[in-house]
matplotlib code that plots the C-alpha trace (Angstrom):
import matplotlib.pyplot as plt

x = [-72.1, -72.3, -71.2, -67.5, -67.2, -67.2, -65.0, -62.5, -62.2, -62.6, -59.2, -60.2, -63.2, -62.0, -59.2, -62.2, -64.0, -61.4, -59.8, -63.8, -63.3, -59.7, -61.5, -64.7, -62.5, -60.6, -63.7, -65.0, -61.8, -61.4, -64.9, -64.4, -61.4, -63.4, -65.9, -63.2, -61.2, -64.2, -65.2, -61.6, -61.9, -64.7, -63.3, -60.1, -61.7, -63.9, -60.6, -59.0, -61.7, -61.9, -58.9, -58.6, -61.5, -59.6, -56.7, -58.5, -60.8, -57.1, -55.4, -58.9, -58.7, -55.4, -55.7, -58.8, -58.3, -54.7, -57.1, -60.3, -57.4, -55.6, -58.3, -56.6, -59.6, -60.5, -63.3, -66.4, -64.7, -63.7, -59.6, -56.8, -55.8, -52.5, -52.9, -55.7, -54.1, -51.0, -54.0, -55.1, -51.4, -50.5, -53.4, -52.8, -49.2, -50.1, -53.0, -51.6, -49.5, -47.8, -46.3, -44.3, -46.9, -47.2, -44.0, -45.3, -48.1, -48.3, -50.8, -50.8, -52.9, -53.3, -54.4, -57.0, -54.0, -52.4, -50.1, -49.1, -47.5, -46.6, -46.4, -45.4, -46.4, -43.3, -44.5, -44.9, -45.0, -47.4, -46.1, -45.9, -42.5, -42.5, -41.5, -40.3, -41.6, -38.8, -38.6, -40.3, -43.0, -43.0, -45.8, -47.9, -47.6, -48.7, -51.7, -52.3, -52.6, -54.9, -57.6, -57.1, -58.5, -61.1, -62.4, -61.6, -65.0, -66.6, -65.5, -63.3, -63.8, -65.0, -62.8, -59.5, -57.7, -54.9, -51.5, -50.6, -47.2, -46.0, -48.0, -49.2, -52.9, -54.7, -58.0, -59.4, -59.6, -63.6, -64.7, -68.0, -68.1, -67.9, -70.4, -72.8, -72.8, -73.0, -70.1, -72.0, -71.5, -68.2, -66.1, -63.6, -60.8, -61.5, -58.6, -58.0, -56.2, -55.2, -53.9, -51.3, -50.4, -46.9, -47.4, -43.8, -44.5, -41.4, -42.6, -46.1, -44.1, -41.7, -43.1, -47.0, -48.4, -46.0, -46.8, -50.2, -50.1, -47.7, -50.5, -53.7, -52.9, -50.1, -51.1, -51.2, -47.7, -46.6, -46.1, -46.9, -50.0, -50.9, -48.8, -50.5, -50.8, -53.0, -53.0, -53.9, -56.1, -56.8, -59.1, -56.6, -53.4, -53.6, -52.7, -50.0, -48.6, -48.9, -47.4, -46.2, -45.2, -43.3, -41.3, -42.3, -45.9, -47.0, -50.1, -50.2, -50.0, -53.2, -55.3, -55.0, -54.9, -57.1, -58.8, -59.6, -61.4, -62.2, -61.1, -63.9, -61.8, -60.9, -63.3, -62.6, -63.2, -66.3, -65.9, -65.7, -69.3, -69.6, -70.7, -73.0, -76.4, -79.8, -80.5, -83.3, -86.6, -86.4, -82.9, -79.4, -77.0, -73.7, -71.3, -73.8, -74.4, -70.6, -70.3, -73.5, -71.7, -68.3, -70.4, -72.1, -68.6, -66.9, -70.1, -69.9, -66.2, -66.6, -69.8, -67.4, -64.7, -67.1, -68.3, -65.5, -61.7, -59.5, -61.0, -62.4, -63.0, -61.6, -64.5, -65.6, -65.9, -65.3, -67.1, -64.5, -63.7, -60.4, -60.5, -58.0, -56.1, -56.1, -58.7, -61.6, -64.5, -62.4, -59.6, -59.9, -57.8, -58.0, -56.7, -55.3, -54.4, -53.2, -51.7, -48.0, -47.9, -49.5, -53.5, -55.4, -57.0, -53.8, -53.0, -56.1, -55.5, -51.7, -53.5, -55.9, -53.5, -50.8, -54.2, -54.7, -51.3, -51.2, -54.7, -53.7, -50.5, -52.6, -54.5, -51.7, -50.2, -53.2, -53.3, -49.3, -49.9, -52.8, -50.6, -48.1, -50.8, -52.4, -48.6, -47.5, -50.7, -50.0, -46.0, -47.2, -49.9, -47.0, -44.7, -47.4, -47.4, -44.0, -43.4, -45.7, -44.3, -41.0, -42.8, -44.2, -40.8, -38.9, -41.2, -41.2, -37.1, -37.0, -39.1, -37.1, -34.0, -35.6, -38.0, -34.3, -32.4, -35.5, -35.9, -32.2, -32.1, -35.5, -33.3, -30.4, -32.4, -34.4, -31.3, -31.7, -28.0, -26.0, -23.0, -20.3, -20.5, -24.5, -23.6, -21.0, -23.4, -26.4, -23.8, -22.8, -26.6, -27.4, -24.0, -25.4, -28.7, -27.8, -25.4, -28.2, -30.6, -27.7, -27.4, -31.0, -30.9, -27.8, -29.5, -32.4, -30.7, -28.4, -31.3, -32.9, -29.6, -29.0, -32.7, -32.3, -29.5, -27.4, -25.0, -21.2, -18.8, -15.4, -12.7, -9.7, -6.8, -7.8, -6.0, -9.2, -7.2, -6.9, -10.6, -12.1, -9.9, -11.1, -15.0, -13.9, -12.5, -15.7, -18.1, -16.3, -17.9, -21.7, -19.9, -18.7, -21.6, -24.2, -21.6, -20.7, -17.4, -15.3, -12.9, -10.9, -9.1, -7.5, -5.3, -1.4, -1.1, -4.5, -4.3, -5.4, -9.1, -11.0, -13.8, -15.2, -13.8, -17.0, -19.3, -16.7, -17.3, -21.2, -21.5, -19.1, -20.7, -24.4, -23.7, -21.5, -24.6, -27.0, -24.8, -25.1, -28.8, -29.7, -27.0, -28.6, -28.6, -24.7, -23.6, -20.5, -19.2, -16.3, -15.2, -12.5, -11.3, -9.1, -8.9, -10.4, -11.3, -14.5, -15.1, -11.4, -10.9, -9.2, -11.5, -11.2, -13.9, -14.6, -17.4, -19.2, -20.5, -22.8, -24.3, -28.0, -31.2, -30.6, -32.9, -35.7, -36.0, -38.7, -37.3, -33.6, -35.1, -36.4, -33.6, -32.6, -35.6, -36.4, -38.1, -38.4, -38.5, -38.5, -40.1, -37.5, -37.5, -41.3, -40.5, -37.4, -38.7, -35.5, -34.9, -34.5, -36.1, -35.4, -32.4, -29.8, -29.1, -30.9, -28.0, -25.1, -25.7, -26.3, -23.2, -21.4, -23.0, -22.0, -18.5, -18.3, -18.7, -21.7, -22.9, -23.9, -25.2, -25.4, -27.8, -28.6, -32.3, -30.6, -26.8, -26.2, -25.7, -22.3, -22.8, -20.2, -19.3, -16.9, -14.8, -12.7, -8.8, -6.4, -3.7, -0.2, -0.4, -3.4, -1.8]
y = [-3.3, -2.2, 1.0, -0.5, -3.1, -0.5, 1.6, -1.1, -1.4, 1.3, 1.3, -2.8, -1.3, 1.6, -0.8, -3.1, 0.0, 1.5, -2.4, -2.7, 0.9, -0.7, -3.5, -1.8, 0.9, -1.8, -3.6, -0.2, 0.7, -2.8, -2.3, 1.5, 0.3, -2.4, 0.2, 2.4, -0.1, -1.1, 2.4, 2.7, -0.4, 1.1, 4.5, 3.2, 0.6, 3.5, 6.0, 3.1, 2.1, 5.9, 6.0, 3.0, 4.4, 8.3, 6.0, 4.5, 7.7, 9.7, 6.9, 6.5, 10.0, 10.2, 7.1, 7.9, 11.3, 10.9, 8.1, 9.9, 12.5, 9.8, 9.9, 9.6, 9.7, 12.2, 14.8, 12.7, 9.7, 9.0, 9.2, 9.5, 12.9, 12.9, 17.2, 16.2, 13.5, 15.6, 18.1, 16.1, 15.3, 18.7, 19.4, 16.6, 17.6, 21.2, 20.4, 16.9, 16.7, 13.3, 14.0, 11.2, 8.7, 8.5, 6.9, 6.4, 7.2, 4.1, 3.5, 0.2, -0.3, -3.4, -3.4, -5.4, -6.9, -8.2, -5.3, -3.7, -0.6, 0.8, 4.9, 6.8, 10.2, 12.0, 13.4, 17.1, 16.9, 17.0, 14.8, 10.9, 8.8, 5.4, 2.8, -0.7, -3.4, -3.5, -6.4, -4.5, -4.4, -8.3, -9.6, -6.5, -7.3, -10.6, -9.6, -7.3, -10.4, -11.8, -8.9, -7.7, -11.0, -11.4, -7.1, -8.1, -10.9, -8.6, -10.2, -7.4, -5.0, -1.7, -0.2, 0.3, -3.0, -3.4, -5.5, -5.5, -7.7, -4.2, -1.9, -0.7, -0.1, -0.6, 0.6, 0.2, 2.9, 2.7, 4.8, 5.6, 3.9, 0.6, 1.2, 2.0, -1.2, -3.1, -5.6, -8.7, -7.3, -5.9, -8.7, -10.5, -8.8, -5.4, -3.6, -2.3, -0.1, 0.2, 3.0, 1.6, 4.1, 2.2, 3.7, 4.3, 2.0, 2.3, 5.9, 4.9, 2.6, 5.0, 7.8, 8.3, 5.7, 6.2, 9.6, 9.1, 6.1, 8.5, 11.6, 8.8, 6.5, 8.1, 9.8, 12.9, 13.1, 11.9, 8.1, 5.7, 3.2, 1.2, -0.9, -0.9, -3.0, -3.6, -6.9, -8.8, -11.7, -15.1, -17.6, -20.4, -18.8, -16.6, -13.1, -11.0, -8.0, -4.9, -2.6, -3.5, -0.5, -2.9, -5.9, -8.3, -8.6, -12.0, -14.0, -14.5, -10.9, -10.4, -12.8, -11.6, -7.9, -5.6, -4.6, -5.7, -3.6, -4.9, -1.8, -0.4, 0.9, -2.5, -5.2, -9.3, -9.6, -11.2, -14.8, -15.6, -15.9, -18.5, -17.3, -14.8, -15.1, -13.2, -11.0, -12.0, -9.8, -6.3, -5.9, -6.5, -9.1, -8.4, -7.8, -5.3, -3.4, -3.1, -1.6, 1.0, 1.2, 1.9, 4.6, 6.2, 6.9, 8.6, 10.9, 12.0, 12.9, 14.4, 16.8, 17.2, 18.3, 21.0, 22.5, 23.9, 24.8, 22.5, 19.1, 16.6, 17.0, 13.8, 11.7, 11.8, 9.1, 6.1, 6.6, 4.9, 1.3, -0.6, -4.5, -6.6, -8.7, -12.6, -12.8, -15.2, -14.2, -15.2, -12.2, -8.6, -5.6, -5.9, -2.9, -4.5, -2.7, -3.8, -2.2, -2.0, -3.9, -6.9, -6.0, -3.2, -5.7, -6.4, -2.7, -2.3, -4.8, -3.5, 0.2, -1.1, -3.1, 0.0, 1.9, -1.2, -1.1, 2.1, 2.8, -0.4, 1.2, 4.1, 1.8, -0.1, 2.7, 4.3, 0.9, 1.4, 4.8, 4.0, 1.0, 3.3, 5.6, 2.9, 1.2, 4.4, 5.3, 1.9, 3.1, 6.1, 5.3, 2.6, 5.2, 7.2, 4.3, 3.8, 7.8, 7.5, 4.4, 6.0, 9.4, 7.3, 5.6, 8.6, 10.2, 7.0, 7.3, 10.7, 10.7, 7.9, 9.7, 13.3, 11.9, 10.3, 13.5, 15.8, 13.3, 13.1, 16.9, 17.3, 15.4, 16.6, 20.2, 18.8, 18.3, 14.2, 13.2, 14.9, 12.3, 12.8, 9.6, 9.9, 13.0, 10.8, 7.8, 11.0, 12.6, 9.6, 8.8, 12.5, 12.3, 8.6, 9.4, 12.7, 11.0, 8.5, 11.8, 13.4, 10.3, 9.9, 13.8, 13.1, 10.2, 12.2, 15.3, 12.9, 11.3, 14.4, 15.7, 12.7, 12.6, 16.4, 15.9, 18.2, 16.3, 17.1, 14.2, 15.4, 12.7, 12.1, 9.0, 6.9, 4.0, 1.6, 0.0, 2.8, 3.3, 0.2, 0.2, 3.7, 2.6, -0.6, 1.8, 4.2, 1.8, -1.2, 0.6, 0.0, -3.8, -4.7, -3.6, -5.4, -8.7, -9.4, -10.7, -9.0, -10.7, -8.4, -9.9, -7.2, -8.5, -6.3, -3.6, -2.9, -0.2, 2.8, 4.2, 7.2, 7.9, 10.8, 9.8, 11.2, 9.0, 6.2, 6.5, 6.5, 3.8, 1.2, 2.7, 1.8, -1.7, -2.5, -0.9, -3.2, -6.3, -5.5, -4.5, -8.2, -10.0, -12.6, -15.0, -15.5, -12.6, -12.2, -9.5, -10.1, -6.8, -7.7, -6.2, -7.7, -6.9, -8.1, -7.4, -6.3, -6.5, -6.8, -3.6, -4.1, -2.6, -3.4, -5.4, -4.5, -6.6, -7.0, -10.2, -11.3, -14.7, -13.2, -14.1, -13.7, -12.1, -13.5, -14.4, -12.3, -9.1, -9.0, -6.6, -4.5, -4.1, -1.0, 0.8, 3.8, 3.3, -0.3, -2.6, -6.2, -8.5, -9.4, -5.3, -6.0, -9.0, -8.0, -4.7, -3.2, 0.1, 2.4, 4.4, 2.0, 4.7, 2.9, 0.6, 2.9, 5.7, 3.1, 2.3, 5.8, 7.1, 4.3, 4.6, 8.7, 7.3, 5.5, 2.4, -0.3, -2.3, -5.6, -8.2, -12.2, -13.3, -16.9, -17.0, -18.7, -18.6, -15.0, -12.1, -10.4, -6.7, -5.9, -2.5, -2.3, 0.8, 1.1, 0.4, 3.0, 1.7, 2.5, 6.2, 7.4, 6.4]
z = [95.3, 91.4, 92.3, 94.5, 91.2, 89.0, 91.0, 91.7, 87.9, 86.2, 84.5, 83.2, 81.8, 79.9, 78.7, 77.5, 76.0, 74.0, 72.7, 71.3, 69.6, 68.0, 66.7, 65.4, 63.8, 62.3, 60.6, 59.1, 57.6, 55.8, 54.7, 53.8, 52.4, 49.8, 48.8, 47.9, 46.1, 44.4, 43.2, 42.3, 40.2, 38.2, 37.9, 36.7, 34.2, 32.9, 32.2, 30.4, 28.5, 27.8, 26.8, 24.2, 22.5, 21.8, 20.7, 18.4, 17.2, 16.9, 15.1, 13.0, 12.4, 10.9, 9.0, 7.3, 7.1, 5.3, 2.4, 1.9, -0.1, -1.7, -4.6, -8.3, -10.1, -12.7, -11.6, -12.7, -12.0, -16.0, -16.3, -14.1, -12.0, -10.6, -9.6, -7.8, -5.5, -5.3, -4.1, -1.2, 0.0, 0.1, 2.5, 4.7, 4.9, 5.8, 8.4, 9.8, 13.0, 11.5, 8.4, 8.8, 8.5, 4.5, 2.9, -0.7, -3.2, -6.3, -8.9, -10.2, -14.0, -15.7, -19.2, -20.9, -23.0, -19.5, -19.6, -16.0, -15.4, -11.7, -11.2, -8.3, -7.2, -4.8, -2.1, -2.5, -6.2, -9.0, -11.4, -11.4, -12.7, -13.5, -10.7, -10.4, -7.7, -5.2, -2.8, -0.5, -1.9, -3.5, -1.4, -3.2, -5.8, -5.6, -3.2, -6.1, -8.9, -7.2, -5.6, -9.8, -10.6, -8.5, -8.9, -12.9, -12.1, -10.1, -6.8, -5.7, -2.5, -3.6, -0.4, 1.4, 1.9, 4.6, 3.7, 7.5, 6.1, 4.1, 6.1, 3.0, 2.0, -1.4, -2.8, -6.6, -8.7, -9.3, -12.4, -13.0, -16.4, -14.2, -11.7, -13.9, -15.6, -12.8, -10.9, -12.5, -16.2, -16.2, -18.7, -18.1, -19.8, -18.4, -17.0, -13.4, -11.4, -7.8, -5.4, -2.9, -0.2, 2.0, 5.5, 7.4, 9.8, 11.4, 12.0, 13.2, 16.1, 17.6, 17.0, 16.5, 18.6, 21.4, 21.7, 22.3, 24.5, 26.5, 26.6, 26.7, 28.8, 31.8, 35.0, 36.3, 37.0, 33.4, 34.6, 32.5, 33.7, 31.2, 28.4, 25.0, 21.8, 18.8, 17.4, 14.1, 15.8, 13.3, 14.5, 13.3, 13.4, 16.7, 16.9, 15.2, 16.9, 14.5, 17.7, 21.5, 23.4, 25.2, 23.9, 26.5, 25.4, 24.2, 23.4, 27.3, 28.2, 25.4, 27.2, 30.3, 29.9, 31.5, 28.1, 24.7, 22.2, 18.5, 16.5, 14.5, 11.7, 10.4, 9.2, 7.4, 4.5, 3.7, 2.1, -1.4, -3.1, -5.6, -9.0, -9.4, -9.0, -8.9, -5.7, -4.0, -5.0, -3.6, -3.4, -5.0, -4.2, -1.7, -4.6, -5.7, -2.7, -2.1, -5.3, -4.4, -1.1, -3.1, -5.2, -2.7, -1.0, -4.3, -4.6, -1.2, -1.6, -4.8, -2.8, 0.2, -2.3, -4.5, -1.2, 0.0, -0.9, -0.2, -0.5, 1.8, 5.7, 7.7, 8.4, 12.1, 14.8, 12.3, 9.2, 7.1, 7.0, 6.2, 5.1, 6.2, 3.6, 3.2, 5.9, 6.7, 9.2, 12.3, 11.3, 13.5, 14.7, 18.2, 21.1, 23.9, 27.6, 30.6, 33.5, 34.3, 37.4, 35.3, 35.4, 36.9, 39.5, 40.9, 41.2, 42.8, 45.4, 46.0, 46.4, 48.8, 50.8, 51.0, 52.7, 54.8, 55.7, 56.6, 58.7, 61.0, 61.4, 62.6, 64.6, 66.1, 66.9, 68.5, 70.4, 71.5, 72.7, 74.7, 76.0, 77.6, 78.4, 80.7, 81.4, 82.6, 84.6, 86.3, 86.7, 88.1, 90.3, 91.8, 91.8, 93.9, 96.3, 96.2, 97.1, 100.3, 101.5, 101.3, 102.9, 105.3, 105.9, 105.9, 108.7, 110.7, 110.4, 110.9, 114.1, 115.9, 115.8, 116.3, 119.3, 121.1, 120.4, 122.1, 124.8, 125.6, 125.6, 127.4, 130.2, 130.6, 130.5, 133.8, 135.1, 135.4, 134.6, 137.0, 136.6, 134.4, 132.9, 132.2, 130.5, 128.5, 127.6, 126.5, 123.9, 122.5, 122.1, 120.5, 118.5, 116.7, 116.3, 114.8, 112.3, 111.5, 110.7, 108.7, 106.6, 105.4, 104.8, 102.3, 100.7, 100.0, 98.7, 96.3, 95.3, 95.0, 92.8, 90.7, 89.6, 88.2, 86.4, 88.4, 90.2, 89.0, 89.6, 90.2, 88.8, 89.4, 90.0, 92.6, 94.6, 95.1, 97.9, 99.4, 99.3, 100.1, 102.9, 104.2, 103.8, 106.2, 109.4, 108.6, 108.7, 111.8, 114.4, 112.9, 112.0, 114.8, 117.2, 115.1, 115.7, 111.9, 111.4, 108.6, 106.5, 104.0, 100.5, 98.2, 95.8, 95.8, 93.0, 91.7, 89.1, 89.7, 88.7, 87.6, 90.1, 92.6, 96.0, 97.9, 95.5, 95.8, 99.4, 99.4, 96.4, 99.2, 102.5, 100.8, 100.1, 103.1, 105.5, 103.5, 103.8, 107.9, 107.6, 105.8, 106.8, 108.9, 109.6, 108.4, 110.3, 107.8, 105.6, 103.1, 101.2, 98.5, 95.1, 92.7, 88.7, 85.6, 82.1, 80.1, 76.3, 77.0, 78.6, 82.1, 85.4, 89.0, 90.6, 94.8, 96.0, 99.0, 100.2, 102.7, 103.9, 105.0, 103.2, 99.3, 97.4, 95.8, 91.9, 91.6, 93.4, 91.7, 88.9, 91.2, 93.3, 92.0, 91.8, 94.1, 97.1, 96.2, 99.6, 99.1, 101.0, 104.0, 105.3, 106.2, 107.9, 109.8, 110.3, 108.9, 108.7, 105.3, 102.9, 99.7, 97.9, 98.8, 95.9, 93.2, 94.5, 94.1, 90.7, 89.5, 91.2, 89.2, 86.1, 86.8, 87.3, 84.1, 85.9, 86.7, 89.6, 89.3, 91.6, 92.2, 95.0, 96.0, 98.1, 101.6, 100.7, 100.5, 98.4, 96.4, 94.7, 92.7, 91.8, 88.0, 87.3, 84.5, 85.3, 84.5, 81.9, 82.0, 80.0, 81.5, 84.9]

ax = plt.figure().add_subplot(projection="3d")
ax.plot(x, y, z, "-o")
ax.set_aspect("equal")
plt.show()
């Protein structure tokens, strides 16, 4: 009993077995799918993280590079050197890749007397002129007032300070003299002196930075991926855009983007100390050990710049440090990324959907083909059935008319009909039965033809009057001996049509022979034609009407199928091989025609065959 089951449902169960395979296929890939997205995730967060650290260590390098040779003071740190700054530009100039960067070189002095003087150094040459403050450079000036005050009590950074407003950046000039007094002891009326170096930040914008946000941070095919900016960020104030590499960026964009690096090159500026007070024991006080700090920096550029020719290396992986002006503890330089679609995490979850997308679609479509595989194993194996029942039919046809004809001859061989008229009645019996042989022969070889693709159709002008009526007188004698009465109704003057008279024939003998063969129990055949129009082209309309059975609902698409036998030839035991209809409506769709049908289950049916009328020019 397992064994028959299983049999009897073999296709069900390899159907099961390969819709389980779809859906387990289906749950790895969206789990393959997440692991990949996931290690995608990662790699592309590491990348972009690698990448806003060499923006920073390149941008570092240039910056601090292009200062540790802006250094005005004498050898020994006692007086003013001008040759030796215009020294250090000339090597930056000749080694650096951004030339563009520096804009000016300006000394600023202050005497003890409260005089101030402002020098500048052109680029590229060796001796300073005087200069003027321009408006520019106003909010310098007054930066400058105050750090000059507060270095004149020993309150002062001993380092490079950023004006991010002027994109200009200003150090002391830190003699020897004064560190070795001390910050706490240098008096009140001392002089001071500053080095401003204005950066073209213009420059910087549209030319440095976007150059290296195109090489750092664009794929391999030279895309951009990721929009970039570096802020000012101020606990009270929010942030303050020093760059955007797009214009769009805003506060919103910096809080969501996909990453946020304080830059190491910048530091705040530590709060203002009150007045100054003994370190503890062991060590010196803040102000002190910036000034050390400050020290400690101008003997190591002063040993970098005896040990070789040339000067100073640029410091490597963020050795130097840049304060940023008018700043509390809440004040940084922040690098800001996110990706171009709006975050990384969204790209990643586009990507992962686009595979998605695209391995269902494999799997869908794997799932349609083995659809039609089984759909057209089913068609098939019908088809199979189909072709022996018509084999089977066929035979049983052929053998009636065949067994007749060899019994009728077997006869009149014996010598059983010696009368004239017996002789008569015998050829009349060989003569139909031979016809009826010859007919399923011709139905078979058209079927045979059309199916192949070989049959020609030779057209030409055609009266359909004409050829309706010469279907009637062929096919009264079958009419009239199976007792069906036949009505004609041809409307006068029908255009003419272009159609093959011999498939014109066939397509009308076909449907008239089925209106006989299911015509009861109405026993009535009406052939008419008339004219009509289509998409509002005119065509001629012949139909054939019977009141016999109807055809079922069910059975009206399958009408026209090959070897298709509905219901009512089993149960009248009616002859045929099922070709007749599926010829008709191939030799009028050959024709440039269609045939169409209306059936009522009970009332009848009408099959209606369409050509396309001839107008007045073709005709």
């Amino acid at each position: 009993m397992p064994l028959q089951f299983l049999g009897k449902n073999r296709l069900a169960l390899v159907i099961l077995l390969c819709v389980a395979m779809l859906v387990l296929l289906g749950a790895l890939q969206f789990a393959w799918t997440g692991q990949v997205s996931e290690a995608q995730a990662a790699m592309m967060q590491n990348a972009l993280s690698n990448s806003v650290r060499q923006l920073e260590q390149e941008t570092e390098r240039e910056l601090m590079f292009l200062l540790s040779l802006m250094r005005p003071e004498g050898r020994g740190g006692q007086q003013l050197d001008w040759s030796r700054c215009a020294e250090g530009y000339a090597i930056w100039a000749e080694t650096t890749a951004h030339a563009g960067l520096l804009a000016r070189i300006l000394v600023h002095q202050s005497g003890r007397d409260g005089e101030a003087s402002l020098q500048e150094l052109p680029l590229g040459e060796t001796e300073p002129v005087a200069a003027e403050w321009d408006p520019q450079l106003a909010s310098v000036e007054r930066a400058l007032a105050e750090v000059a005050g507060r270095f004149g009590r020993g309150r002062g950074p001993f380092t490079w300070t950023l004006l991010p407003e002027v994109s200009a950046v200003v150090r002391p000039i830190v003699t020897l003299d004064r560190l070795r007094r001390g910050a706490q002891r240098v008096p009140r009326s001392s002089g001071s002196a500053f080095i401003i170096v204005v950066l073209d930040w213009s420059y910087v914008a549209d030319e440095m930075l976007p150059g290296l946000i195109d090489r750092l941070f664009s794929g391999a095919d030279g895309e951009r991926l990721y929009e970039v900016a570096i802020a000012v960020r101020n606990g009270e104030n929010g942030e303050r855009f020093l760059y955007r590499s797009d214009p769009s960026i805003d506060a919103a964009w910096l809080a969501g983007a996909d990453m946020r690096r304080r830059s190491r090159l910048f530091r705040s500026l530590p709060e203002r100390p009150g007045p100054p007070q003994a370190g503890p024991p062991g060590g010196p006080d803040p102000i002190r050990r910036l000034a050390l700090e400050a020290g400690r920096d101008e003997r190591a550029g002063e040993a970098g710049g005896q040990g070789q020719q040339g000067g100073v290396r640029p410091p490597q992986g963020g050795r130097g440090r840049i304060v940023i002006a008018g700043a509390g503890a809440g004040l940084g330089v922040e690098l800001a990324a996110a990706h171009v679609s709006g975050s990384l995490a969204g790209a990643v979850a586009r990507q992962r959907a686009r595979n998605l997308g695209a391995g269902l679609g494999g799997l869908l479509l794997l799932a349609g083909a083995m659809a039609l595989v089984v759909v057209s194993a089913r068609r098939a194996s019908r088809l199979a059935a189909m072709q022996m029942e018509f084999i089977a039919g066929v035979s049983h046809e052929l053998r009636t008319p065949l067994s007749v004809i060899c019994s009728v001859g077997e006869n009149l061989a014996d010598g059983v009909v010696s009368s004239a008229e017996g002789a008569k009645r015998y050829g009349q019996l060989i003569f139909s039965q031979g016809r009826r042989l010859g007919e399923m022969v011709e139905q078979t070889l058209q079927f045979a033809s059309l199916e192949s693709g070989k049959r020609q159709f030779k057209l030409a002008r055609i009266d359909p009057e004409m050829a309706v009526q010469r279907a009637v007188d062929q096919a009264r004698p079958m009419i009239e001996q199976a007792g069906f009465a036949l009505e004609r109704g041809t409307v006068p003057g029908l255009p003419r049509v272009r159609a093959d008279e011999n498939a014109l024939q066939q397509i009308l003998a076909n449907l008239i022979s089925n209106a006989v063969k299911y015509g009861d129990p109405g026993r009535w055949i009406r052939v008419e034609a008339d004219t009509s129009e289509s998409d509002g082209d005119p065509e001629v309309r012949i139909r054939v009407c019977d009141r016999g059975r109807g055809i079922p609902k069910e059975e009206e698409e399958r009408v026209f199928d090959a070897f298709y036998r509905g219901a009512a030839a089993g149960d009248g035991n009616i002859e045929g091989s099922g070709l007749g209809l599926k010829l008709a409506r191939d030799l009028a769709q050959g024709m440039g025609g269609k045939l169409s049908m209306q059936s009522e289950p009970g009332q009848g049916s009408v099959f209606t065959l369409h050509l396309p009328a001839l107008v007045d020019a073709e005709a």
